[in-house]
C-alpha positions, 0 to 999 in steps of 0.5 A, a space after each residue: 709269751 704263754 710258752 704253752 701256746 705251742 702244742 709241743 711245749 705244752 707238754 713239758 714241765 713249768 719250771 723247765 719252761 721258766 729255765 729257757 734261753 732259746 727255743 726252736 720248733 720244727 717239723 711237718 707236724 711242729 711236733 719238734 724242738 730244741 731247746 736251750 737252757 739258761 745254763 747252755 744246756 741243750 735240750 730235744 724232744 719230739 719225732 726224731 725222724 732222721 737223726 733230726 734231734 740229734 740225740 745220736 739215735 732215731 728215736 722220739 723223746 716224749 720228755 726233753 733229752 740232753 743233747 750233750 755235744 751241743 751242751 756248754 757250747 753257748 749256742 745263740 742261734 738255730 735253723 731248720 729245713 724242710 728235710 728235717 735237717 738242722 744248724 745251730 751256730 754258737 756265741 764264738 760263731 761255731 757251726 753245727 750241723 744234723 740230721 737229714 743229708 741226702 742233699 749235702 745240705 748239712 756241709 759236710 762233703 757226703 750225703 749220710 744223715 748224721 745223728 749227732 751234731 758236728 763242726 762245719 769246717 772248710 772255709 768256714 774255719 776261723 770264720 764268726 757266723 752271726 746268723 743261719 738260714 735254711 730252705 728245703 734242702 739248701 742252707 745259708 750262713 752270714 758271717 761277721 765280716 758280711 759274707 753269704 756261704 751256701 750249700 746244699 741242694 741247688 736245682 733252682 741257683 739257690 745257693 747263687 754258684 751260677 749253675 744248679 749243681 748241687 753243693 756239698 760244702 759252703 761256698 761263699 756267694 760273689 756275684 752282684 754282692 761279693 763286693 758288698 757287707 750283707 748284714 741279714 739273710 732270708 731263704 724261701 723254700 728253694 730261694 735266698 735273699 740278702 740284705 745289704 748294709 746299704 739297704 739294697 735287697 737280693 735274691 736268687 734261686 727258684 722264681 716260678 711264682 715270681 718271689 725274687 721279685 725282680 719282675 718275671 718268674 726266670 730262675 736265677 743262679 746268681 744274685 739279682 738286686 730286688 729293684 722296683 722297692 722304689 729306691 727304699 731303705 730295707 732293714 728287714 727280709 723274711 720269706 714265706 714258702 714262695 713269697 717274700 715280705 720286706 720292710 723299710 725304715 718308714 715302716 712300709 711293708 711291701 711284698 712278692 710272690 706266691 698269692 694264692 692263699 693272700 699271703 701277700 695281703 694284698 686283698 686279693 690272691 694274684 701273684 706279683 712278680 715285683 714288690 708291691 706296697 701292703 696296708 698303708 692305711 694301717 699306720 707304720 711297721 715296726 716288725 715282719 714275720 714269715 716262715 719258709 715251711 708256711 703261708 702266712 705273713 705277719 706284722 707288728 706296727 708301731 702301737 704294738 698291735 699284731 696283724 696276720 693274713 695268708 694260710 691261716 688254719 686252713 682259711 685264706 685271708 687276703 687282707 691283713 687282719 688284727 690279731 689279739 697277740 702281743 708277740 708276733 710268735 703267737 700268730 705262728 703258734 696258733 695259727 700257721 700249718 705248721 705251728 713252727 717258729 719263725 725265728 729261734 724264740 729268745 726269752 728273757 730270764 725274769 728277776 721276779 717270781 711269776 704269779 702263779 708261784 708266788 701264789 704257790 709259795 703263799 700257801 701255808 705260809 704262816 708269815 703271810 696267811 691271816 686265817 689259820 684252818 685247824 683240822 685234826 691237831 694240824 694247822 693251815 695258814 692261808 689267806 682271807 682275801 684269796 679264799 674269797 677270790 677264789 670260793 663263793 663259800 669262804 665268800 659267806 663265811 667271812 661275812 657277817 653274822 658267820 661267826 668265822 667273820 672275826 676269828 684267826 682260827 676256824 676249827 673243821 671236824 667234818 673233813 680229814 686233814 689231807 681232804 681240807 689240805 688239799 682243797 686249800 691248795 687246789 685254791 691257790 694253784 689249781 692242782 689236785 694232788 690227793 691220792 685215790 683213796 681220799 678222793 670220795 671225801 674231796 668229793 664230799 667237800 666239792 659238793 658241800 661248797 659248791 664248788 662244780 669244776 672240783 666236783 668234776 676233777 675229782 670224779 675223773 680222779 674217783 674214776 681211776 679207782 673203778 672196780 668189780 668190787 666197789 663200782 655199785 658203791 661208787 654207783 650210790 655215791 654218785 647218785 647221792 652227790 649228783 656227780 652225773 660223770 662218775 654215774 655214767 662211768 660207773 654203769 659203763 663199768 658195770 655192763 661190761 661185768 654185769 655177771 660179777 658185780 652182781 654177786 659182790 657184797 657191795 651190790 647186795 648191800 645196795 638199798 632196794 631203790 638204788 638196786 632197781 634204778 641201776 638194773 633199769 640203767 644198765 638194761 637200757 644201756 644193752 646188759 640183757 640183750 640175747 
């Protein structure tokens, strides 16, 4: 999956992003996320409202920061709540706890935030967590042996204590499944659900829109069976803001609940207060997604294809509809508000080198390359086939009657060594890594070869260099290479210093003609207006 899908992620290092075990973003805006690396170090960026990156302090981190009390600690899995709070749970079943807390969702037996994160302990010392939830302000945790803790805010029964007062530490659910081995857990914006083992669902907490889905909207303190699935066979739960998906072991898809932006896909944005059947023309269901902090549904069927419905960027679909994703992760990346996980992101460490360092390594590679570039004494290797790939010029060049057609090494004298370096590579990366000075002559080279989007990168790099001293040349020189972006900068410029550039060398030096066309354009760009 492209890792830059998500605007947070975007922002970060390549090579940082390749070193990722599990992701988590968050946030009301999806502008947060914590990461942890293949080496168990554990990572932060973004707002940092409430202590939420646990970091120690409130303030943001435009680059990822260390969250040293988590690191080494072999975290394997995350949650998140509306109210910014966070859990994480460890490979040994450890939990943690962090961030907002006016509700005693964090389990630690008080209402202070907490900015760094700590142990939750009680009765689930000695306990494995294997898996965590959370709503707006409440918090599930499922053990190993099966068990469902709650805690956190309970004005709907949603941590199913049989009243609605609120939990400051986990408690373990009884009612209707204490009996029973819960094998995953789901929560709703103020609901929670359970999957038994013997693929029986329950749920309990708020039901105003019916997503208990136990046929009427009556809240429930404790856990009542969802039982109009007609005696299928759940293996999968997830839960949208007010609406729930379920999935069976025919790979039927059925929902409940809130519809009013089709979340349910059912065609229409009635609300079902039980389980009704999604899209059985589309085939079998092999996966389901949804997140408690969205309106959006999604599901992957059995030929691997993507379909979405429900709030998607600001458009209601009622109906489930084919998405180009591979992952059900992308759907939530690109389309949810807001683009938050849905799930911790787990990835897989590759064992080959991606394309696009392979091709980074290949450059000047003498070993490898079969044409060698001679410029100034010093030597470029790289290769004919990706030359021409990649340039219509190189594409001519090595063509015949080109003398350059059969030789191993081509002689340039009319660029400088760093210039033709650094073109080469932009070839087999598409970085542009040239100090300021050199840029007129990458400029000049763009230009020779045709080459528009190096023409253009290379006038937003000229552009940095812009000044009182040397705007009218730069102004001559976008003129001479048509670079119509740095023409329009360079007259922007001007205007705003009309008075000193005019009494620079480089302007008295310009040719009449191009003197009379720039004071004709910065004239009708407002310079001589009283």
């Amino acid at each position: 999956m492209d890792l830059t899908k998500w605007t947070v992620l975007s922002l970060i290092d390549s090579k940082f992003l390749r070193n990722l075990k599990l992701a988590v973003i968050f946030g009301n805006l999806g502008s947060e996320v914590i990461m942890v690396t293949l080496d168990d170090d554990v990572y932060a960026m973004g707002c940092n409202s409430s202590g939420c990156l646990g970091l120690g302090d409130t303030a943001s981190a435009l680059q990822p920061r260390k969250i040293e009390s988590l690191s080494k600690k072999k975290i394997k899995g995350l949650a998140y709540g509306s109210g910014l709070h966070l859990l994480a749970f460890s490979d040994s079943g450890e939990l943690y706890t962090w961030g907002y807390n006016t509700y005693s969702q964090l389990g630690n037996g008080n209402t202070n935030h907490t900015l760094i994160p700590s142990l939750v302990g009680g009765v689930l010392a000695g306990k494995t967590v294997i898996q965590v939830g959370c709503g707006n302000h409440h918090c599930l945790a499922l053990t190993s042996e099966g068990e469902v803790y709650a805690w956190g805010q309970n004005n709907g029964g949603q941590c199913g204590s049989g009243t609605t007062t609120g939990q400051s530490v986990p408690r373990r659910v009884t009612s209707g499944i204490g009996g029973h081995k819960v094998v995953a857990i789901a929560c709703g914006q103020l609901t929670s659900m359970a999957l038994l083992h013997d693929g029986e669902l329950y749920g309990w907490g708020y039901n105003g829109n019916g997503e208990l889905g136990i046929g009427n909207n009556n809240n429930q303190h404790n856990p009542v069976r969802v039982s109009n699935l007609h005696k299928a066979f759940v293996t999968q739960i997830v839960c949208g803001f007010a609406h729930c998906l379920a999935l069976t072991d025919q790979g039927e898809l059925y929902a409940w609940g809130a519809n009013s932006y089709g979340q349910l896909g059912t065609g229409y944005k009635t609300h079902h207060l039980s389980p009704v059947i999604v899209a059985p023309e589309l085939g079998k269901v092999v996966e389901i997604a949804a997140c408690h902090l969205s309106h959006i549904s999604a599901a992957m069927l059995h030929d691997g294809k993507i379909f979405m419905w429900g709030h998607c960027r600001g458009h209601s679909i009622f109906s489930p509809s084919l998405t180009p994703y591979t992952h059900l992760d992308e759907v939530f990346a690109c389309y949810s508000t807001p683009a938050v996980t849905w799930r911790t992101l787990q990835f897989r460490a590759r064992q080959d080198t991606p394309l696009a360092e392979t091709l980074r390594l290949a450059f000047n590679d003498e070993s490898t390359g079969d044409i060698c570039f001679k410029v100034g004494g010093n030597s470029i290797w790289v290769h004919k086939a990706i030359l021409k790939i990649r340039c219509q010029y190189y594409r001519a060049m090595f063509q015949h009657p080109w003398a350059e057609a059969d030789q191993e090494t081509v002689e340039i004298e009319q660029f400088s060594y760093p210039v033709y370096y650094c073109f080469l590579k932009y070839l087999y990366t598409d970085e542009v890594d040239l100090p300021v000075d050199e840029a007129l002559g990458l400029l000049d080279l763009a230009n020779a070869y045709c080459e528009t989007e190096l023409k253009s990168r290379c006038q937003h790099l000229i552009r940095q260099s812009v000044n009182i001293e040397n705007v009218a040349v730069l102004f001559e020189t976008s003129l001479k290479y048509e670079a119509q972006d740095l023409e329009e900068y360079c007259l922007r410029f001007a205007v705003h210093h009309l008075t000193a550039v005019v009494q620079t060398e480089t302007f008295l030096k310009l040719e009449e003609a191009t003197t009379k066309q720039f004071i004709v354009r910065v004239g009708r760009m407002g310079a001589f207006r009283y």
